[in-house]
C-alpha positions as CSV (number, residue, x, y, z in Angstrom):
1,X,-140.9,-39.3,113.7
2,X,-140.0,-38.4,110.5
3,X,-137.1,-35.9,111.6
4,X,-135.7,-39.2,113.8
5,X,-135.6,-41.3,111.0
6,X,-134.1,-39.5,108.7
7,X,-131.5,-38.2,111.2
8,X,-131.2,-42.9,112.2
9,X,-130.5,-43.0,107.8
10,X,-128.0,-40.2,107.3
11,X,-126.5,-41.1,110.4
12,X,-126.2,-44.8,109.1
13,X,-125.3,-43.5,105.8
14,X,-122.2,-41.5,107.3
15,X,-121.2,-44.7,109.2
16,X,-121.1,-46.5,106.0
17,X,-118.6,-43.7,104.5
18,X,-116.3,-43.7,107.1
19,X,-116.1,-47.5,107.0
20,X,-115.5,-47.7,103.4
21,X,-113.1,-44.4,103.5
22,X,-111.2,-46.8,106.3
23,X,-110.6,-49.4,104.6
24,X,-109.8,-48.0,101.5
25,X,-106.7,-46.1,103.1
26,X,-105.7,-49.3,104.9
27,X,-106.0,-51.7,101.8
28,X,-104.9,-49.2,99.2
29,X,-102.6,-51.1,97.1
30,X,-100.1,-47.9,96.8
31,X,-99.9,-47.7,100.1
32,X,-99.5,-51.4,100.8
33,X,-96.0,-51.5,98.2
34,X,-94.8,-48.3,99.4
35,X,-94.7,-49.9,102.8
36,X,-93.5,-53.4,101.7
37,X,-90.9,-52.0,99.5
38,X,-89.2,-49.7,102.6
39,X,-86.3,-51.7,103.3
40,X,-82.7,-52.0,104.5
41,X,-79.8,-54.5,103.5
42,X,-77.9,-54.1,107.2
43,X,-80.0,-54.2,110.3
44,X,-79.5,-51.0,112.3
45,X,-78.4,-53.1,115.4
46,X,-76.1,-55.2,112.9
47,X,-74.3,-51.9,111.7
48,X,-73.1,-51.2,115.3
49,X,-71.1,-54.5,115.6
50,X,-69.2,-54.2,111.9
51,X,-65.7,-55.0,112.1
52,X,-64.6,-56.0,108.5
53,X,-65.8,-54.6,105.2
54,X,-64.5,-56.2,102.0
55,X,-65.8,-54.5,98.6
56,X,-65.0,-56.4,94.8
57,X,-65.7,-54.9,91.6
58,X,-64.2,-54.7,88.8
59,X,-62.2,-51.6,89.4
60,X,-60.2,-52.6,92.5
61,X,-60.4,-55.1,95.6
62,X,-61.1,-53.0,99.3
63,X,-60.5,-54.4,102.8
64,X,-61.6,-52.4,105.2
65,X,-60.6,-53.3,108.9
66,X,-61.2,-51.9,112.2
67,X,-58.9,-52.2,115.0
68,X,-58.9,-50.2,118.5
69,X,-61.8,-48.4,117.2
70,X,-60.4,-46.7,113.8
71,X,-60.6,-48.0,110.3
72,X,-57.9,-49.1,108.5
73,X,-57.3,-50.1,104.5
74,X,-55.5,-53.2,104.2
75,X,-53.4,-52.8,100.5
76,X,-50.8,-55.6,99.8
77,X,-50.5,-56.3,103.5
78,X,-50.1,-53.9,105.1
79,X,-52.3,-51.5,107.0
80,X,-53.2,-47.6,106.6
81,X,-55.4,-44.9,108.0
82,X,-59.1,-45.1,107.1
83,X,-61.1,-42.0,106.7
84,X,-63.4,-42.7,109.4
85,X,-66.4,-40.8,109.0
86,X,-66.6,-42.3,105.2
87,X,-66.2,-46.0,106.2
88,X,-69.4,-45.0,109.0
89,X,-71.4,-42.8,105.7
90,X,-71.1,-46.2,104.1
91,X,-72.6,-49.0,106.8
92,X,-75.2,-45.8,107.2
93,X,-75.9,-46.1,103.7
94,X,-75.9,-50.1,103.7
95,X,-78.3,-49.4,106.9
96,X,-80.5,-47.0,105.6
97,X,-84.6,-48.5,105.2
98,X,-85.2,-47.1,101.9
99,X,-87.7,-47.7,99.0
100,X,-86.2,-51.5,97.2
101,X,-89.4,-52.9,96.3
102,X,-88.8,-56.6,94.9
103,X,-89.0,-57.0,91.2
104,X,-87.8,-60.5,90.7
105,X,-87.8,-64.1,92.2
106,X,-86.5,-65.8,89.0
107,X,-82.7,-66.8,88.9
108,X,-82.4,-66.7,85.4
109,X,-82.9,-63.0,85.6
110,X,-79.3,-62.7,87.3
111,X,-76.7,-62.9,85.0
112,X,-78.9,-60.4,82.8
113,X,-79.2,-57.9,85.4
114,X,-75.7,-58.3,85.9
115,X,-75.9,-60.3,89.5
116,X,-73.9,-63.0,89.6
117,X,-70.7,-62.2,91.9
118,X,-69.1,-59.4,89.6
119,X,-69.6,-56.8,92.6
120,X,-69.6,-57.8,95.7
121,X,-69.9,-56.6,99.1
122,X,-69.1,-58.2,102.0
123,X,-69.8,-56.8,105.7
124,X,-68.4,-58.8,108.4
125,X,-69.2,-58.7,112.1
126,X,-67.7,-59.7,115.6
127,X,-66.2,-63.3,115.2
128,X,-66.2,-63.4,111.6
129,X,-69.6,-63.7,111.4
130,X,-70.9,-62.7,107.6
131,X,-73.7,-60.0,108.2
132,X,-74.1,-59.1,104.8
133,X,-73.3,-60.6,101.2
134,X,-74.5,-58.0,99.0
135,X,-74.6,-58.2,95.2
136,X,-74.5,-55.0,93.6
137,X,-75.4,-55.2,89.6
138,X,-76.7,-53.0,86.5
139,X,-78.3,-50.1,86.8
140,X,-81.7,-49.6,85.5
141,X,-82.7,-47.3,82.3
142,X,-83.1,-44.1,84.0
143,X,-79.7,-44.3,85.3
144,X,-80.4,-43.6,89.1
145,X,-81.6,-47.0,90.1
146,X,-79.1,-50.5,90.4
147,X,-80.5,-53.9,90.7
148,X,-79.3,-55.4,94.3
149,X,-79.4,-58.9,95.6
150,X,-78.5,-60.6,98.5
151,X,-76.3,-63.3,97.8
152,X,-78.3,-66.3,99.3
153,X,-81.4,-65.3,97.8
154,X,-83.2,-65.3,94.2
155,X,-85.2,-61.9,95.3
156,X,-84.2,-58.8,93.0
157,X,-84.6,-55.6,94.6
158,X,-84.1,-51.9,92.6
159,X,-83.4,-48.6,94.1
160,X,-81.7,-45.3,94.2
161,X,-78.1,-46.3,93.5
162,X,-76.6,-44.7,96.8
163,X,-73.8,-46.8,96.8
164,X,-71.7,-46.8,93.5
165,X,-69.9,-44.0,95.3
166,X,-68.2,-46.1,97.5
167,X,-68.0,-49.4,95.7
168,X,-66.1,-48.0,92.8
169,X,-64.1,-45.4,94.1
170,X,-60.4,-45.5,94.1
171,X,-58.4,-46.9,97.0
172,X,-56.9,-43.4,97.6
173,X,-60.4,-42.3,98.5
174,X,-60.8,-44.5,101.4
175,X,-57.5,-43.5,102.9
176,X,-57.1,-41.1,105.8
177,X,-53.9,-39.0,104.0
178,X,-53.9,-36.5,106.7
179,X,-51.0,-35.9,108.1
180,X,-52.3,-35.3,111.3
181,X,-55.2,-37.9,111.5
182,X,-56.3,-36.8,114.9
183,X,-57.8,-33.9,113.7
184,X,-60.1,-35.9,112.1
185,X,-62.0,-36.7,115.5
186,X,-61.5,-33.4,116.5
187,X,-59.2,-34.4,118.9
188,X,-56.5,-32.0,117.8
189,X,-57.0,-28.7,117.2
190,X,-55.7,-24.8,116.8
191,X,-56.6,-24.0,120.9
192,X,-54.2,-27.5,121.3
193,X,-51.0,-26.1,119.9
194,X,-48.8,-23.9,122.4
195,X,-45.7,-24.0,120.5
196,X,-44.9,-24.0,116.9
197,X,-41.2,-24.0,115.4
198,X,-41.0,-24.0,111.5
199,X,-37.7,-25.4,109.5
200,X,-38.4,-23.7,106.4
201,X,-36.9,-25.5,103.2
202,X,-33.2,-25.4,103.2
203,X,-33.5,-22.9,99.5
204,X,-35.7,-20.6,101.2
205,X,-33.7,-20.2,104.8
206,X,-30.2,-20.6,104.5
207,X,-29.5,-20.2,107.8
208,X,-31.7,-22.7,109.4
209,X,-32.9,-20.2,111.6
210,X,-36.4,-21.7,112.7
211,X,-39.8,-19.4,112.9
212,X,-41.0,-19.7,116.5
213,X,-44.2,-19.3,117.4
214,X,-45.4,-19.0,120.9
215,X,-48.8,-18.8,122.9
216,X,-50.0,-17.4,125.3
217,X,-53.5,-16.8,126.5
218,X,-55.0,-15.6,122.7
219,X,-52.0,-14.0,121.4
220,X,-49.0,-15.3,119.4
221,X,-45.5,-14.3,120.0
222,X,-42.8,-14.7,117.7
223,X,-38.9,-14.6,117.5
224,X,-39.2,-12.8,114.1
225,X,-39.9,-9.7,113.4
226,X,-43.6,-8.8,111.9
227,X,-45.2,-5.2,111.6
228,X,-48.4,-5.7,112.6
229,X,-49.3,-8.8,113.2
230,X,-52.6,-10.6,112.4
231,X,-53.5,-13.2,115.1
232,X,-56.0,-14.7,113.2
233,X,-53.9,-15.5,110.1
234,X,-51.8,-17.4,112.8
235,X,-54.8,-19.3,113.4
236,X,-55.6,-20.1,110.3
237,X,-51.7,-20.9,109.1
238,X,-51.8,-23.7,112.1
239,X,-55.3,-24.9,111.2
240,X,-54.0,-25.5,107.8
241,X,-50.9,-27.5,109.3
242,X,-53.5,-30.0,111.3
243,X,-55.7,-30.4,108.3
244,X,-53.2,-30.9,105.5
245,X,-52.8,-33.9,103.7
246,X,-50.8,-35.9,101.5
247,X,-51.8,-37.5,97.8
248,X,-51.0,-41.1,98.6
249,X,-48.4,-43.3,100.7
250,X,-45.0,-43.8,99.7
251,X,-43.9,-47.6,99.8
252,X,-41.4,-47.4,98.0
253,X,-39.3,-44.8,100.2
254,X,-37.4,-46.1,103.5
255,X,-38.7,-44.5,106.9
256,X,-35.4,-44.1,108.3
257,X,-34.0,-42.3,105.1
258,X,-31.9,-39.3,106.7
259,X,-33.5,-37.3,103.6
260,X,-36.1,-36.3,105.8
261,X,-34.3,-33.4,107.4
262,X,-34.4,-30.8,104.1
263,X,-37.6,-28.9,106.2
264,X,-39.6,-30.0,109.4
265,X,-42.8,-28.2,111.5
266,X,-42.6,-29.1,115.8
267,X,-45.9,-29.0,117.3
268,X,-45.8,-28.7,120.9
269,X,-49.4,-29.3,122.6
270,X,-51.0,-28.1,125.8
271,X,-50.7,-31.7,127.2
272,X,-46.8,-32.1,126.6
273,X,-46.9,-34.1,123.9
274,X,-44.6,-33.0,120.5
275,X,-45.6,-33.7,117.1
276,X,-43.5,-33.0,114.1
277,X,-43.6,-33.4,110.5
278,X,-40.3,-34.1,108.8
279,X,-39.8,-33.9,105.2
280,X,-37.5,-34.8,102.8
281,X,-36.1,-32.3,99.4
282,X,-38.3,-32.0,96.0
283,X,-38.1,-35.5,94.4
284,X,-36.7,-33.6,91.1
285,X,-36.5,-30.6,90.0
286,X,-39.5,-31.3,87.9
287,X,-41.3,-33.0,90.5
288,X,-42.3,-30.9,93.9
289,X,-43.8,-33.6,95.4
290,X,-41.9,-34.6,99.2
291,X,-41.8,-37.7,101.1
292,X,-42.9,-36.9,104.6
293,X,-42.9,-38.1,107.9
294,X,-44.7,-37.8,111.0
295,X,-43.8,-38.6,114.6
296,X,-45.7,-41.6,115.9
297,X,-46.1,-43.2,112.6
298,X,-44.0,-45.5,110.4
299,X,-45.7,-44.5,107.3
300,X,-44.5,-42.1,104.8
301,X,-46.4,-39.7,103.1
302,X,-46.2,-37.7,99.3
303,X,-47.2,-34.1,99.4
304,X,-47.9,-32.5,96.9
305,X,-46.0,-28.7,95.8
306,X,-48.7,-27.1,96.4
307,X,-49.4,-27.9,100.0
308,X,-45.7,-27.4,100.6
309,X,-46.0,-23.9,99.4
310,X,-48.8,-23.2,101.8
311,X,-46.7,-24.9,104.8
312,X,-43.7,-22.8,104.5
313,X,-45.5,-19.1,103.8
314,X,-43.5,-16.0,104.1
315,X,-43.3,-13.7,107.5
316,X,-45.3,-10.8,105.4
317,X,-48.3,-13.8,105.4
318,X,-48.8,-13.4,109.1
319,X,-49.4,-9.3,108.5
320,X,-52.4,-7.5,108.7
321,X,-53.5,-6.5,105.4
């Protein structure tokens, strides 16, 4: 008997234990905030339906459209390229549930903490609904936290500052300046090209005699002489045509300018389709930089010396080494 009812009192005792264990990891206050302060300023379904983001601060005024499924950056009315994969990082950050536990409900703490309209973002859905007014303010002492509000509320949340990044970056950083934006996507690439015909600046071929590179299966052909030719250095040359890019956009440069005929790359792709970069002599003879075209587009690009020296490479570049 006495066995039994000791067994009948630890057993009760263990029950006890395990209850007050329980409840102590279901009520424990740290875990309680932790949970109540995961959060996210754009529902995840919301971020799926965003068709206009428009970013103030005081270093610069964003628009951010999209249209037929790209992004676009809408500067003095008129529309260029997004980079899209930064425009998605962004609603992915705006999306994100992460730690913003609320450390204010008092309106007179705005102005102090820097919340009263000075940065601004504003994400707008299908028929111009507003999806998100988000008030973007001082960042805390450590540095690596920023005081957020949502426009129509009092509530003060603080947390990692993840989006300063975007918010006050230049416009240049939000533009898509590659030449050939498809390659972006993925959509064009070195196994798309067939055909290549370089114009090599007027200074470096007299003649005018294009470089002519041809396809066929895994092997490049050329009408120029080469020693001993390096087919992967071919590769890489046209990889570096379809990823190149430009410093900015030219407004102040007429499309139609016949300048745009000093040196020029022909892509030819395996679907039929041409695509060719014109380009127009140094703007001085201090200044390498070139107005460009591309076929397709009525924009006109700047590029840089330096990525003209790495378009138009000599023949011994194409050489094994």
């Amino acid at each position: 008997m006495a066995y039994k009812t000791k067994l009948t009192v630890l057993s009760g005792i263990i029950a006890v234990l395990a209850l007050v264990y329980t409840l102590s990891f279901v009520f424990d206050t740290d875990r309680i905030n932790s949970r109540s302060a995961a959060y996210s300023w754009l529902d995840s379904k919301q971020a799926e339906e965003v068709t206009q983001i428009t970013i103030n601060s005081s270093e610069n005024k964003i628009t951010l459209v999209q249209k037929n499924g790209g992004w676009f950056v809408v500067t003095d009315g008129r529309e260029y390229p997004a980079r899209n994969l930064r425009v998605a990082d962004f609603i992915r950050a705006l999306a994100k549930k992460a730690p913003y536990p609320v450390i204010s409900s008092n309106a007179l703490s705005h102005e102090r903490l820097s919340l009263t309209g000075e940065t601004q973002v504003v994400v707008t859905g299908t028929g111009e609904r507003t999806l998100l007014n988000l008030l973007v303010g001082a960042q805390d002492v450590s540095g690596h936290n920023v005081y957020l509000r949502r426009q129509d509320r009092d509530e003060i949340r603080c947390g990692e500052d993840i989006f300063s990044a975007y918010i006050y970056a230049n416009t240049n950083s939000w533009y898509n300046l590659l030449l050939f934006p498809e390659s972006e996507s993925g959509k064009l690439n070195v196994t798309s090209v067939q055909r290549l015909t370089v114009y090599p600046p007027a200074t470096d071929a007299p003649s005018g005699e294009p470089l002519i590179f041809s396809r066929k299966n895994k092997m490049w052909f050329f009408n120029f002489d080469v020693v001993n030719p390096d087919m992967e250095k071919v590769d890489l040359y046209i990889r570096y045509i379809l990823n190149a890019s430009g410093d900015g956009f030219a407004d102040d440069t007429s499309f139609f300018s016949a300048d745009y005929n000093d040196c020029s790359i022909v892509l030819e792709l395996g679907d039929g389709s041409i695509k060719s970069l014109r380009m127009g002599p140094p703007v001085s003879d201090e200044d390498p930089h070139r107005y460009a075209t591309v076929s397709g587009s009525n924009l006109v690009y700047s590029i840089p010396g330096w990525v003209i020296g790495r378009l138009f490479p000599d023949i011994p570049a194409f050489e094994k080494d």
